[in-house]
N, C-alpha and C positions, 0 to 999 in steps of 0.2 A: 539211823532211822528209828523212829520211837514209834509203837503200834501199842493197843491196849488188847488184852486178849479177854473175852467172859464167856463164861462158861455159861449157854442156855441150853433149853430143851432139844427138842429135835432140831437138825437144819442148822445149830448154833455153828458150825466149823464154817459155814457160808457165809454168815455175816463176820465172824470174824476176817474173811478173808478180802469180804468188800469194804470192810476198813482200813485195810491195807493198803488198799488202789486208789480210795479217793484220798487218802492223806500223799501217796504220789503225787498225783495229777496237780495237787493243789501246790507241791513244792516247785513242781516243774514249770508254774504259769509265775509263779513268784519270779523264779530265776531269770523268765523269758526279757519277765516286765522290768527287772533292772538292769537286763543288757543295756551297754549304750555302743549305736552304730556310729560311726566315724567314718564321714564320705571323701571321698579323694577328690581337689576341685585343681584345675587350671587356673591361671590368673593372668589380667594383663595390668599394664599402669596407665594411668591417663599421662595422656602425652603433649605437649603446644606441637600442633600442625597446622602449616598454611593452608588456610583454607579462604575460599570466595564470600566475600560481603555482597549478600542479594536483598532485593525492595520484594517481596513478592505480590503481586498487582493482577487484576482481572484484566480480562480485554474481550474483543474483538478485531477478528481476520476482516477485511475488507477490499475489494479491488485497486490494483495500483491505477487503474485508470477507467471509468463507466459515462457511458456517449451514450444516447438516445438520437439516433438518428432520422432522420426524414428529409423528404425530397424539398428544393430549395423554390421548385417551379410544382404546378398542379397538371393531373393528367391520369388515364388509365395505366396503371400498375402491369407493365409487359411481363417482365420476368422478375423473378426471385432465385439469387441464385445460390442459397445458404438458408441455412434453418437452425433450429436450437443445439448446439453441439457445436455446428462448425467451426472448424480456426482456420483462421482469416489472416492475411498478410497485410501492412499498410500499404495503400493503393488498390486493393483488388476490389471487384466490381460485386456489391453486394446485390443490389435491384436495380432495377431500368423504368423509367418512364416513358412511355410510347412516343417516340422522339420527333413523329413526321409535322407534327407544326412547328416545332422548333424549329428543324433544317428549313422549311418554308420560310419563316421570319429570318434567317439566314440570309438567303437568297434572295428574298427584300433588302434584305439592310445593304446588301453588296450592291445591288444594283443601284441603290441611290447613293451611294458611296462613288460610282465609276461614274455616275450622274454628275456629280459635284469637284471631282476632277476633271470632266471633260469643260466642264464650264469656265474654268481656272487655266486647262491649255497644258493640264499636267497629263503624261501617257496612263495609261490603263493598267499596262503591267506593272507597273514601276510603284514600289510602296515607299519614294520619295515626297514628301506632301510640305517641303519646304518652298513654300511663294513670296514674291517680294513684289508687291502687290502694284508698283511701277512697271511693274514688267509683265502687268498681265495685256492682253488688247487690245480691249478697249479703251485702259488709261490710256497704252500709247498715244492709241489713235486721237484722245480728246488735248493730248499734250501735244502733237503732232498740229491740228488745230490752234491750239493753242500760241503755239511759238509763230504759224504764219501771222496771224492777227494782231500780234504783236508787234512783226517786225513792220506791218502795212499801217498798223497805227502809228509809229513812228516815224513814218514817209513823209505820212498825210501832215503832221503836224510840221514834219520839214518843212514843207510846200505853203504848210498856212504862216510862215515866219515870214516869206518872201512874197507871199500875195497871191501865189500861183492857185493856192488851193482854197476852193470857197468854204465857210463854215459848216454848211449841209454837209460837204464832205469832211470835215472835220467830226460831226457829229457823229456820219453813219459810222466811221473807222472807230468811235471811240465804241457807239453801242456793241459794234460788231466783237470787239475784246473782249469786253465786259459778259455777252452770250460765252465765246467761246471757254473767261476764266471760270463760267459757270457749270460749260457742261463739264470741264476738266475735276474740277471739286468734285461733279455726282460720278462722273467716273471709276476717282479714288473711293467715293463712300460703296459704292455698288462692289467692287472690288473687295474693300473689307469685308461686305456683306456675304458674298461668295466665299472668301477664307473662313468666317467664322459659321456659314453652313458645310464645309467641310469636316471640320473640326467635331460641328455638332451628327452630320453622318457617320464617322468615323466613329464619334461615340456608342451611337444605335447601333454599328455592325457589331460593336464589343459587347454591348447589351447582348445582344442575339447569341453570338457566339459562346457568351456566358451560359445563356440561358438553356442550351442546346446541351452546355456540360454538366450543368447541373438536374440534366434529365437522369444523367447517372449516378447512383448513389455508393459510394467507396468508401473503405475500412480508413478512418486517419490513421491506425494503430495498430501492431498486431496483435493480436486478441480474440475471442470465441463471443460466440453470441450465447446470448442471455434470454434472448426473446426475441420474438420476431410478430407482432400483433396482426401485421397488415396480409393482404392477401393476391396473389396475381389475379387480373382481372379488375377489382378494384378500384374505384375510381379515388383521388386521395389528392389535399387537399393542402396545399404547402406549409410546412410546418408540423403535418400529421406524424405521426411515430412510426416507420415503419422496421426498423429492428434496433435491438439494442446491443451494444459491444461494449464488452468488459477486456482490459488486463490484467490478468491473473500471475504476471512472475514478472518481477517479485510482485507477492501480497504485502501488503497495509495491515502494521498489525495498531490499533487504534488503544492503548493506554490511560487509564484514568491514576493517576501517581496522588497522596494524599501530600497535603500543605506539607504536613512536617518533615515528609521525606523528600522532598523538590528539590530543595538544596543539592541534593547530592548526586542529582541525573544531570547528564550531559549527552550531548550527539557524538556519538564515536561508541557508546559501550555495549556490551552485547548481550543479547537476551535470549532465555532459555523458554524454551514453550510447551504444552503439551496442552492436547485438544481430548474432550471427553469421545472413550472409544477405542483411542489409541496411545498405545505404550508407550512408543517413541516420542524422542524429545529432540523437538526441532531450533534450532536457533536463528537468530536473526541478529543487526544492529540497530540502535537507535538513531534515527538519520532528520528527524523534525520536532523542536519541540514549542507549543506556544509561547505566549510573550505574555501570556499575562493567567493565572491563577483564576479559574471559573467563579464566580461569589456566589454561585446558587449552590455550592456544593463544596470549595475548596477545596480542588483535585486541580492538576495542572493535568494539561493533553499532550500527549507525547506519540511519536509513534514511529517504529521500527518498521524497516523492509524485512520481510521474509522468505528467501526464495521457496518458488513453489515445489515441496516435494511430496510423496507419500498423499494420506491422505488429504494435507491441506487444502481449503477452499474460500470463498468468500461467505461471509455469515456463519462463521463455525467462531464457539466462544470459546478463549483462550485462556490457562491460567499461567502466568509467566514472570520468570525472577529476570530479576536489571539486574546486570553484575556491576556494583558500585567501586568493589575495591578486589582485583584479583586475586590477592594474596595476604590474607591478615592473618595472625596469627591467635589459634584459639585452644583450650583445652576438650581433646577429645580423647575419647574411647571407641575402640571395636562397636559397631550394630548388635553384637552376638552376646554382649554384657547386660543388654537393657532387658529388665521385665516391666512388661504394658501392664495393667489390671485396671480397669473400670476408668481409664483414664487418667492413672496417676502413672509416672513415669520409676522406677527404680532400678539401682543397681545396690549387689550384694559384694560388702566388703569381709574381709577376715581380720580380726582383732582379738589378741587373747587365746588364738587355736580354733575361734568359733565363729559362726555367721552373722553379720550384722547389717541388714537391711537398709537402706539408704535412701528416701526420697532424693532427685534430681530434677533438675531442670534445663530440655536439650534446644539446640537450635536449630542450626543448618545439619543435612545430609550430603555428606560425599563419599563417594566411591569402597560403601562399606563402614565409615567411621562418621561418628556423631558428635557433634559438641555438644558441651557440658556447659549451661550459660549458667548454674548456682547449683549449690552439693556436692561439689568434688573439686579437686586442685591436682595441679600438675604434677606425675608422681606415686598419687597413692594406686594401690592393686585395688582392683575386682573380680569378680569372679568372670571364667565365660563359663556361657551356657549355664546361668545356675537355675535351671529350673526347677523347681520342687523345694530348693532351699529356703528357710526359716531363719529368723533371726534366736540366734544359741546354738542352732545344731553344732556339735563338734566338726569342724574338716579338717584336712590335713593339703598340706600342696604339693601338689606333683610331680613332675618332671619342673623342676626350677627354670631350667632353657627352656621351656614353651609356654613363652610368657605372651608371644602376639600370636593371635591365628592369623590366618591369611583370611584378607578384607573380604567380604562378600561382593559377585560379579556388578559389575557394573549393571544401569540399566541400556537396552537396547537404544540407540541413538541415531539422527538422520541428520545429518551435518551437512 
C-alpha cells in the first residue's frame, strides 16, 4: 500500500492519516466493482409432449328447452300453482282456469250425444256407435212396407193377364209401390242423416271434453320457471302468457367457429368452458352443428350440451376450446421457465457458461407445461425460475439430475 506522507504545520499528522483511509476505501470499491457473481441455475430441456389441438371460440350458455306458456281456452285465472324458482315435473299442473263452464259444455255435449244414439236405437251405456243403417227402424219399417206392395203389385198384374183384374186396379197397385219405393229411399236418407249427426255429437263431446282439459295448464318438460307474468284472479285471454318453462340440464352451449377453422369441428368432440367469475372448468360435447356457414359474418353455429353444474346457467357468456385433435404432439417446457414482461414472452438459455435471453412464441396450456410454437426446439435447456437473470450473467448448473420440476397443480375442474 503506497501513502504520501507531508510534513505541515499544526494538525499535519491528521491529514496525513486521512489520506491513508481515503486511498483504502477507494481500493476497496475498486475490488468490489470487479467481482464477478456466478448464479447457480436449474435447467429443464424442451421436450415433444402430447398435448390437445383446441379452436378457442366465444359463446353463449342457453336453455336446453324454453315454452312460454298459456291457456288454450279463456277464463278467470283460479289458481297458480308455481312461481319464479319452481322445478317442475312434465305433467304437473302449473295453473287452472275456472273450470265450471267447461264441465257445463260437457254435460251438454253428452247429453245430445245419448240424444243421437237414442235416435239410432243404440243403448246409452254402450260407447259402441257402429250402425248399419238397414237395421236402424224405421228403414225396417219402410222396407217392410216395401216388400208388401211389391209382392200385391205383382198379384194385381197377375190378375190383369187373365182379365180378372181391371186397370184401375192395376194403376192403384202400381202408384201404391212407387209411394212405398219412395218412402223406403227417405227412410235410408234420414237414417244416414241420424249417423252422420252422431258422428257430428260425438265430435262436440270431444270439443268439450278438450276444452275442459285445456282449462289446465301443465309443464310439457321438466324444468323451472323463468317467469310467471299472469296473476290469480285475472281474467286471461287464450294464448295470453301465463308462465314461462325453461330446461336447464343439459344447457345449450351456442358457438360461433370462424370459416377457417369449421373444417375441423365435428359432433362427437368435447369442449372445455369456463364462465367469467368462476375458476372451474366445465366441459361439455359437441352434439349440433349447422349446415351452412353464416355470410353475414362467416362463423358456422355449433353447439354443445352441457350438463348443468356449479355455477352454470342460461345467459351466462362462455369462453370455450373444441378439442379438435386429442393428442398431437408439440415442443414444450415447464410454466416455471417463461418470463412475461410487457407482453413479450421469453425464456433464458445457458451457452458459453452464460445467460442468453430468448424471445419465444407459446401456445396451448396444459397441466403446468406450455408449448413453444417458434424460438426453441426439442431438446435444448432453459433455465427454471430464472428470474432476475440477464443476458451474460455468468451461471453455472446445478444438481445435473433436476432437470424437470414437478408441473404446476392443475386448475380446479367440474367434470
Amino acid at each position: 500500500m503506497k501513502f504520501a506522507l507531508y510534513w505541515l504545520p499544526a494538525g499535519g499528522a491528521l491529514c496525513a492519516a486521512l489520506l491513508v483511509s481515503c486511498g483504502k476505501t477507494d481500493q476497496t470499491k475498486s475490488s468490489k466493482k470487479d467481482e464477478v457473481v456466478v448464479r447457480p441455475v436449474r435447467v429443464a430441456r424442451a421436450e415433444l409432449r402430447p398435448m390437445a389441438r383446441t379452436i378457442t371460440v366465444a359463446g353463449t350458455l342457453a336453455a336446453q328447452e324454453w315454452s312460454t306458456l298459456s291457456a288454450k281456452v279463456s277464463g278467470r285465472l283460479q289458481r297458480l300453482a308455481v312461481d319464479i324458482g319452481s322445478v317442475v315435473r312434465a305433467g304437473d299442473l302449473l295453473a287452472q282456469v275456472e273450470p265450471r263452464d267447461y264441465e257445463l259444455r260437457v254435460q251438454q255435449a253428452d247429453a245430445a250425444l245419448a240424444q243421437a244414439r237414442a235416435a239410432l236405437g243404440l243403448p246409452l251405456e254402450s260407447k259402441d256407435e257402429s250402425v248399419i243403417v238397414e237395421q236402424i227402424s224405421s228403414v225396417k219399417q219402410a222396407r217392410a212396407v216395401l216388400d208388401e206392395t211389391t209382392k200385391n203389385s205383382e198379384r194385381v198384374t197377375d190378375l190383369g193377364k187373365t182379365g180378372v183384374a181391371s186397370q184401375a186396379e192395376l194403376d192403384t197397385a202400381e202408384s201404391t209401390y212407387r209411394v212405398a219405393r219412395a218412402r223406403y229411399d227417405a227412410a235410408l236418407e234420414d237414417g244416414r242423416t241420424r249417423v252422420a249427426a252422431l258422428a257430428q255429437r260425438r265430435a262436440e263431446y270431444e270439443i268439450a271434453t278438450k276444452q275442459l282439459q285445456d282449462a289446465s295448464v301443465r309443464a310439457p318438460f321438466d324444468g323451472s320457471v323463468q317467469t310467471r307474468p299472469a296473476s290469480v284472479g285475472e281474467y286471461v285471454a287464450a294464448g295470453v302468457p301465463i308462465v314461462t318453462l325453461i330446461k336447464t340440464d343439459p344447457l345449450r352451449l351456442r358457438l360461433e367457429v370462424p370459416e377457417r377453422e369449421s373444417i375441423t369441428v365435428r359432433a362427437g368432440q368435447a369442449v372445455r368452458l369456463n364462465v367469467e367469475g368462476d375458476t372451474n372448468v366445465y366441459t361439455g360435447q359437441i352434439v349440433r352443428l349447422s349446415p351452412a356457414i353464416t355470410e353475414q359474418n362467416r362463423m358456422l353455429l355449433v353447439e354443445a350440451d352441457v350438463p348443468k353444474r356449479g355455477s352454470l346457467r342460461p345467459g351466462l357468456f362462455a369462453r370455450a376450446d373444441i378439442v379438435v385433435n386429442e393428442r398431437e404432439d408439440a415442443v414444450c417446457v415447464p410454466a416455471n421457465v417463461l418470463i412475461v414482461f410487457a407482453g413479450i414472452e421469453k425464456v433464458v438459455k445457458v451457452q458459453d457458461g452464460k445467460a442468453l435471453e430468448k424471445t419465444v412464441t407459446t401456445g396451448r396450456h396444459d397441466a403446468g407445461w406450455v408449448e413453444i410454437v417458434s424460438g426453441l426446439a426439442a431438446g435444448e435447456a432453459v433455465v427454471i425460475d430464472p428470474g432476475g437473470l440477464r443476458t451474460g450473467q455468468p451461471v453455472t448448473i446445478g444438481d445435473p439430475t433436476e432437470t424437470r420440476p414437478v408441473p404446476k397443480a392443475k386448475d380446479k375442474s367440474n367434470r
